[in-house]
C-alpha positions in Angstrom: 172.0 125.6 113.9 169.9 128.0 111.4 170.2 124.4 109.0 168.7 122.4 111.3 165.9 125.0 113.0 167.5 125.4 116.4 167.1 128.7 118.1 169.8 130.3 119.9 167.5 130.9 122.7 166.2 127.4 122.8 170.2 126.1 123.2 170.8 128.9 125.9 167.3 127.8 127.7 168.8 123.9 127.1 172.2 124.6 128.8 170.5 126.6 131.9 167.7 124.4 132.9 167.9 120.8 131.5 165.5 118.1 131.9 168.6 115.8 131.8 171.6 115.8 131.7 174.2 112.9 130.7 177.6 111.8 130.4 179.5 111.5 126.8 180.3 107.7 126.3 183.5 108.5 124.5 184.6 111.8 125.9 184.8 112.7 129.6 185.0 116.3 129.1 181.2 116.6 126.6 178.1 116.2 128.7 175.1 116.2 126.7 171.9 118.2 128.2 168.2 117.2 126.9 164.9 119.4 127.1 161.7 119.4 125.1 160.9 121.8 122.8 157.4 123.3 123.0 157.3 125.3 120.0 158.6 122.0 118.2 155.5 120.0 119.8 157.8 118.8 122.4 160.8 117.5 120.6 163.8 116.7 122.6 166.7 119.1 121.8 170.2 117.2 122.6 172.9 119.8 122.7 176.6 118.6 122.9 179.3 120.7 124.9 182.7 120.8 126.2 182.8 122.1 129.6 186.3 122.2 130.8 186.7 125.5 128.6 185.6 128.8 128.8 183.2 129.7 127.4 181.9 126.5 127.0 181.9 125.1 123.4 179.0 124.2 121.9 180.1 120.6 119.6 176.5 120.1 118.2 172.8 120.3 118.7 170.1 118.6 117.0 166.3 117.0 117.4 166.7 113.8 119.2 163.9 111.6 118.0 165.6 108.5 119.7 164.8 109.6 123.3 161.3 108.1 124.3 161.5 108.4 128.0 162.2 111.8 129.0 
């Protein structure tokens, strides 16, 4: 995530308290959890996870400039 200037603690905040929090079209066990960023004037962080495993594993995380309405 250091590529793509995602903080750890910005992916832990993400996974704990989203603003949403949706279903993976293709894959029943990913849910994909939302929040705006402040420090990244309020960018919405998407972050990808499989939660059927423990720990949970993180697929991907990344800026989601799509998402207008959140």
């Amino acid at each position: 995530m250091e590529k793509r200037q995602i903080r750890s603690e910005w992916i832990s905040d993400t996974l704990a308290n989203p603003a949403r929090i949706e279903s993976d079209q293709d894959d029943p066990n990913l849910l994909h959890v939302l929040k705006p960023i402040a420090e990244r004037s309020f960018r919405i962080l998407r972050v990808i996870y499989n939660e059927t495993v423990s720990p949970v594993a993180i697929i991907t995380a990344y800026f989601d400039d799509d998402v207008k309405d959140l």
